[in-house]
C-alpha positions as CSV (number, residue, x, y, z in Angstrom):
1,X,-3.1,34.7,12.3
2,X,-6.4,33.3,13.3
3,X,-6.7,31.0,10.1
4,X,-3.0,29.8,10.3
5,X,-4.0,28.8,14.2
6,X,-7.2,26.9,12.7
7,X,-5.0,25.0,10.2
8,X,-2.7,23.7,13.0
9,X,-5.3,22.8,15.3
10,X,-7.1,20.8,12.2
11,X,-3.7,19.4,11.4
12,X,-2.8,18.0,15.3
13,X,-6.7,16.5,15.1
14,X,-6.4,15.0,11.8
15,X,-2.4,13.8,13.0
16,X,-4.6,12.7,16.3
17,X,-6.8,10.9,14.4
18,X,-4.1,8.9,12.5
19,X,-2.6,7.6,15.5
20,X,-5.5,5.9,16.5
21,X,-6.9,4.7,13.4
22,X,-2.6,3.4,13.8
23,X,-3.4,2.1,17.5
24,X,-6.8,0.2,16.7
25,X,-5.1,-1.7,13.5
26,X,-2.6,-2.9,15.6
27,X,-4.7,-4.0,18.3
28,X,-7.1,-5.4,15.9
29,X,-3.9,-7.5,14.2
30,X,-2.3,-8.7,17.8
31,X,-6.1,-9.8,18.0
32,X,-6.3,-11.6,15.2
33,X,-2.9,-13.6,15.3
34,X,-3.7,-14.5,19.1
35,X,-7.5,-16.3,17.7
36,X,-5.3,-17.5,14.8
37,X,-3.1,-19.1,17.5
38,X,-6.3,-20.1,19.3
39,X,-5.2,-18.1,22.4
40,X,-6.8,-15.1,24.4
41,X,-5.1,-11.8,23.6
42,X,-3.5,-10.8,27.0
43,X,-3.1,-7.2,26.6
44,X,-5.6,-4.4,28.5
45,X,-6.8,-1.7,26.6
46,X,-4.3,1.1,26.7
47,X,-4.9,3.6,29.9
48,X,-4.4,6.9,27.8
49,X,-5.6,7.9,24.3
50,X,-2.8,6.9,21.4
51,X,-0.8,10.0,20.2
52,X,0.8,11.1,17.2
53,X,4.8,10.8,17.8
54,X,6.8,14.0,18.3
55,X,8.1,14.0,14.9
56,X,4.9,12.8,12.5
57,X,5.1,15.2,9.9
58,X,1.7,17.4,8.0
59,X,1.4,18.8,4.8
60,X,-1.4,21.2,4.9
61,X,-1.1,21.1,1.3
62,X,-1.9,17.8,0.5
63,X,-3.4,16.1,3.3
64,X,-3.4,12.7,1.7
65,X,0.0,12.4,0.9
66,X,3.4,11.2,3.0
67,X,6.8,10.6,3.4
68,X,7.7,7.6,1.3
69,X,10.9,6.5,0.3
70,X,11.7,7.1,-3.6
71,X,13.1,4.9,-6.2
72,X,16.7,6.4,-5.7
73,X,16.7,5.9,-1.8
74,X,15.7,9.8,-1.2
75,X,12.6,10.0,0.9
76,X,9.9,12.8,-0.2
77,X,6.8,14.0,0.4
78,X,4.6,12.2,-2.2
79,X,2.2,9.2,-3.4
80,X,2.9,6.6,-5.3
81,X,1.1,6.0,-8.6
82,X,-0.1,2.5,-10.1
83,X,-1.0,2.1,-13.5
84,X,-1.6,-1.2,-15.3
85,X,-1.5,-1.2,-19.5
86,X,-2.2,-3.2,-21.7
87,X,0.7,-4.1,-24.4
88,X,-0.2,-3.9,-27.6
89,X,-2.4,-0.7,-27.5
90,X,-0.6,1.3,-24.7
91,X,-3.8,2.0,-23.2
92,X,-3.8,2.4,-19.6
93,X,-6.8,0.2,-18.0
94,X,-6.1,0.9,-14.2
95,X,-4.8,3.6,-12.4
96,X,-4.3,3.9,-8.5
97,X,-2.8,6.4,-6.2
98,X,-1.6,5.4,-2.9
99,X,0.1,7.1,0.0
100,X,2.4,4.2,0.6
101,X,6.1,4.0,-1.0
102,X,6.2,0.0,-2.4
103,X,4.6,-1.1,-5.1
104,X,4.3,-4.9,-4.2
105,X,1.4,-4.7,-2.2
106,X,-0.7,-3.2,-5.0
107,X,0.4,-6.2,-7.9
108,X,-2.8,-7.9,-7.0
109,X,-5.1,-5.2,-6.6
110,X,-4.1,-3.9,-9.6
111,X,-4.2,-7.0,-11.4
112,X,-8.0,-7.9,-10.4
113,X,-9.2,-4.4,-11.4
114,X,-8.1,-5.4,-15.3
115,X,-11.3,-7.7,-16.1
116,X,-14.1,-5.2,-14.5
117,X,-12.4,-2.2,-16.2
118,X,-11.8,-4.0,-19.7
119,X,-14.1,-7.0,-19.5
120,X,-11.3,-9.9,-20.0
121,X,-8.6,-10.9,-17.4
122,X,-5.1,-10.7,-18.4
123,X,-3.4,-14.0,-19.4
124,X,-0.1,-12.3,-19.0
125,X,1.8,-10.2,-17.3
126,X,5.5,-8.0,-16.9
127,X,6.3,-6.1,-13.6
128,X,9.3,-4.3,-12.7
129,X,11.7,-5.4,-9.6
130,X,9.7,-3.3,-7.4
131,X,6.8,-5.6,-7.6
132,X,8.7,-8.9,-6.7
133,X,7.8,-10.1,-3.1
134,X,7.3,-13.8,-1.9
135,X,3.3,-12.5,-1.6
136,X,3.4,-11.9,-5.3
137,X,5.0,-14.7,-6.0
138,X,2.5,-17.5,-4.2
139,X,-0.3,-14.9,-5.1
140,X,0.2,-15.0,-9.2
141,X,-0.2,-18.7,-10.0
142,X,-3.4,-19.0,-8.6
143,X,-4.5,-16.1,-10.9
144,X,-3.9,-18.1,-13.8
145,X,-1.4,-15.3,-15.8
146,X,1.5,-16.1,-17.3
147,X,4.2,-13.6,-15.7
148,X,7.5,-12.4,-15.5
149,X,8.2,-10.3,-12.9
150,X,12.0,-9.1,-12.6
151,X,14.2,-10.2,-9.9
152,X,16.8,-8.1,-8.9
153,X,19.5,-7.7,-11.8
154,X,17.9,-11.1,-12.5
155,X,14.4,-12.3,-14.3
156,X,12.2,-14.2,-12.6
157,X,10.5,-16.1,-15.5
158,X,7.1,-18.2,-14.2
159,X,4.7,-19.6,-16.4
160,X,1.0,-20.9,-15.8
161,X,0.5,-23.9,-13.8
């Protein structure tokens, strides 16, 4: 009884601990936009300390991982892998594991760990509909790779500048 009380009391502290790493990001980002602006940011320091919302869930399984929404709309308890390989050998050259559920934010990342892991950068590349964002999109031609990335039911075909 004693160790199940120990493993709630280190999951409300690491739940805690989440919701203000959550509360200083944001602050930190209304910060930023206000000197992007070139204004002061107006708001005081909040009077209590940030807590976790009623309903944040814990898996005191696997710590890392969350609730993400799935391919087919059904939200589990999970990560989301990224792998990047390369065509003509099937060898995977990158590999990520992240707690969060889209897969457009980590295009990028994923394509600038390609050169240190295999020592050439890609001139071209094929992503799924999951990986189309207007980010992507604006990001990819400064790369310098040729890439298609589907949009949709339809393809998205962009070539180098």
């Amino acid at each position: 009884m004693e160790e199940r009380l120990k493993a709630i009391q280190a999951g409300k502290a690491r739940l805690e601990q989440r919701a203000r790493a959550a509360a200083e990001a944001k602050e930190a980002a209304r910060e930023a936009e206000a000197a992007r602006k070139g204004r002061r940011s107006r708001r005081k320091q909040a009077a209590t300390e940030p807590r976790p919302a009623d309903k944040d869930p814990i898996n005191f399984a696997d710590r890392e991982s969350r609730i993400i929404r799935s391919a087919d709309k059904a939200f589990i308890q999970g990560c989301n892998a990224q792998l990047t390989v390369e065509a003509e050998t099937r060898v995977i050259v990158t590999a990520d594991l992240t707690n969060q559920g889209g897969d457009a934010p980590h295009l990028v990342r994923q394509l600038e760990q390609v050169e240190p892991n295999t020592g050439r950068y890609p001139w071209e590349l094929a992503a799924g509909a999951g990986y189309s964002s207007e980010a992507n999109l604006q990001a990819l031609p400064d790369k310098s790779v040729s890439h298609r990335l589907l949009h949709a039911e339809a393809e998205l075909a962009l070539c180098r500048p």
